[in-house]
Structure formats: structure tokens, C-alpha cells
C-alpha positions in Angstrom: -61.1 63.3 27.1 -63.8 60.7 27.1 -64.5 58.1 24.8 -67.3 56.8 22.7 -67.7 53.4 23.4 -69.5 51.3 20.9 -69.9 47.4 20.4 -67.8 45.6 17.7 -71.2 44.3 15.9 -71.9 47.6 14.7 -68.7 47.8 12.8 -67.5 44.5 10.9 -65.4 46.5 8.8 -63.4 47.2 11.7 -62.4 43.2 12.4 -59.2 42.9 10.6 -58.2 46.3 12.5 -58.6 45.0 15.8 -56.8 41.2 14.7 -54.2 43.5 13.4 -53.5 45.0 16.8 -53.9 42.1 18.5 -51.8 39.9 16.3 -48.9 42.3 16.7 -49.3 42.7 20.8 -49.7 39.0 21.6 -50.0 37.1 18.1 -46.9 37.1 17.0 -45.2 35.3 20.2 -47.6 32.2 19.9 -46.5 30.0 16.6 -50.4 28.6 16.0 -51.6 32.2 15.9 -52.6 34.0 12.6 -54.4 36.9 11.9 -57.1 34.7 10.3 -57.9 33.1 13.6 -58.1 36.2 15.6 -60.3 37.4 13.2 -62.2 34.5 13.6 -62.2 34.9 17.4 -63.5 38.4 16.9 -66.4 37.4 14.6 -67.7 35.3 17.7 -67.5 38.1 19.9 -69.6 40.5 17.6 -72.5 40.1 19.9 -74.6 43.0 21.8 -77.3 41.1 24.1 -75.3 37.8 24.4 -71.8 36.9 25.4 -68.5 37.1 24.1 -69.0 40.2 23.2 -66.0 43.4 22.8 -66.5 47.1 22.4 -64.1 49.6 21.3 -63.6 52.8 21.8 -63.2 56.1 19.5 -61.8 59.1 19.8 -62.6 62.0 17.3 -63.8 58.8 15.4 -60.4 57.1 14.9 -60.7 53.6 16.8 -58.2 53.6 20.1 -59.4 50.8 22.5 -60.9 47.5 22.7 -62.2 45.5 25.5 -63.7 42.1 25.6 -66.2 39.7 28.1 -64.7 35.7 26.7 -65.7 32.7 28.0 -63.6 30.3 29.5 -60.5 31.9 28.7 -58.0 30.1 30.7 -58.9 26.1 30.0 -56.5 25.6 33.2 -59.2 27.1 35.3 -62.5 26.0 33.8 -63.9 26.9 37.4 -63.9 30.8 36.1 -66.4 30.9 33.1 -66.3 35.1 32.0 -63.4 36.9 31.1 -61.8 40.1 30.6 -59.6 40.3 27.9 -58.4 42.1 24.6 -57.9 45.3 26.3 -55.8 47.3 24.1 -55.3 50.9 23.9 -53.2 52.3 20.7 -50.0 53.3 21.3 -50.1 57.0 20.8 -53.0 57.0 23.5 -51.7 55.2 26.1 -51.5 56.7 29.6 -54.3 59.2 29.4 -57.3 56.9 31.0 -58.9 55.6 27.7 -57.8 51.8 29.1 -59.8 52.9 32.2 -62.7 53.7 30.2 -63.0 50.8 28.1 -62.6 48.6 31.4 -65.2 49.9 33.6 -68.0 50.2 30.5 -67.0 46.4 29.1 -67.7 45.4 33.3 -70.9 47.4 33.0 -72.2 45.7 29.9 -71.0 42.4 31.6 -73.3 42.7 34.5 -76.1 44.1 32.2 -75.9 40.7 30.7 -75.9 38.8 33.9 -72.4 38.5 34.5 -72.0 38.1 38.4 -68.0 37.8 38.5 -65.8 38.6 36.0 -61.5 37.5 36.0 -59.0 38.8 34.0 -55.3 37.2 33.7 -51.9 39.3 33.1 -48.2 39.6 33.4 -47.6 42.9 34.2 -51.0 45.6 34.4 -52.0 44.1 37.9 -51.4 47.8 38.7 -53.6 49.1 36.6 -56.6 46.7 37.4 -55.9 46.9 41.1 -56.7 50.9 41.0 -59.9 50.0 39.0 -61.0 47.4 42.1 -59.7 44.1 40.4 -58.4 41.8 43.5 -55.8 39.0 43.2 -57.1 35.8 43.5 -54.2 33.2 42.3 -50.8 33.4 40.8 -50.5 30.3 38.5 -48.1 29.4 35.5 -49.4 30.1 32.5 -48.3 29.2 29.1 -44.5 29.3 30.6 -45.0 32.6 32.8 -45.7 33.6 35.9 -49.6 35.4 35.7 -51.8 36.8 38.1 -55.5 35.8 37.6 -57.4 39.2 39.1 -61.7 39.5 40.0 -64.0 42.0 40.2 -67.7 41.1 41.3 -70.7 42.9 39.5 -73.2 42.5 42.1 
């Protein structure tokens, strides 16, 4: 099944969806979080010819997947300027490629904008990244944990 990816701008009703989701996967575990400022993080990403921008994906119109390009996402590495991040797939559609989808079109509309390398930071998908060409470049501590911080070029 293949998505249809569109870009976040074209659907501001969809905001407090997406902080929703995001509030409830990695939100909830940081005490200066709200659902107010995610959705104020996501109003600054509703961008289609400039970055931060996200897209999400639909399937049979019902929203599944985000993706994001942010900038300086990590303030401990200010050396790495765009970012991959928000990827989230719903629950009841994990597992069957959507989160592959939403990867390699956000990395395509990243190097349509200029992007020449792109990073991405987690705890535990470097699986998942590594089969879509994402290489390890550093394991640092990261907000108390152990991370891996990945890159893909767009060249």
C-alpha cells in the first residue's frame, strides 16, 4: 500500500492531531512539554518551499505518518544544522513500510530545498534507518540516554 504524502501547510486543521501523537510518544516523559508547545513547534514547520517543514501521510484519507526536516535539533551539536525528526507512524499501521515512505519522500523534499546532509538522532530504530542508507556517525549522551546520531547525504 502506498501513501499519499502531502505537506502539513495544506492542512492546519490537522495541527492539534499531530501534537496529540507526539505529546503522547515523547511529550509526556519531558516535564516542560505541553501540547500547546508542540503545537507551536508544528505551526513553524507548516512550510512547503522553506525549511522546517513536515509532511504526513494518508492512507484511504485517514492521517498515518508524519515526518519532519528541523533545524538545529540537538543544541549539543550545533555543527549539524538539518534534521530528521517527528517520524511517527500510528499504531495500527506500524510494520507495513508507511515509516519507509514518509522517510525517503521528507529526504527528497529536503534535498529539493537545498539540503546537502541531513541527521537524525534515536534510541532504538537505528535498524530501521540503517536499511534506508542512514550511517552512524556518533553515539553521544543525550538528555540522560545513550543515542545514536545517524546521516544520510542528498547529493
Amino acid at each position: 500500500m502506498k501513501l499519499s504524502i502531502e505537506f502539513l501547510v495544506d492542512y492546519p486543521n490537522l495541527v492539534s492531531h499531530l501534537a496529540t501523537w507526539f505529546y503522547e510518544e515523547w511529550g509526556r516523559r519531558n516535564p516542560v512539554n505541553s501540547l500547546e508547545k508542540i503545537e507551536q513547534r508544528l505551526q513553524g514547520r507548516m512550510n512547503r518551499d522553506s525549511l522546517p517543514i513536515t509532511l504526513i501521510g494518508f492512507l484511504d484519507g485517514k492521517l498515518v505518518a508524519s515526518a519532519s526536516i528541523k533545524i538545529c535539533e540537538m543544541v549539543t551539536h550545533p555543527q549539524y544544522k538539518y534534521w530528521l525528526g517527528a517520524v511517527y507512524v500510528d499504531g495500527a499501521h506500524r510494520g507495513k513500510g508507511f515509516g519507509s515512505q514518509i522517510v525517503l519522500r521528507t529526504a527528497l523534499e529536503a534535498k529539493r530545498l537545498g539540503v546537502r546532509n541531513l541527521y537524525l538522532y534515536t534510541r532504538s530504530h537505528e535498524d530501521f534507518y540503517s536499511h534506508l542508507d542512514w550511517k552512524p556517525i556518533e553515539r553521544p549522551h543525550y538528555r540522560g540516554r545513550e543515542v545514536v546520531i545517524m546521516k544520510q547525504g542528498l547529493n
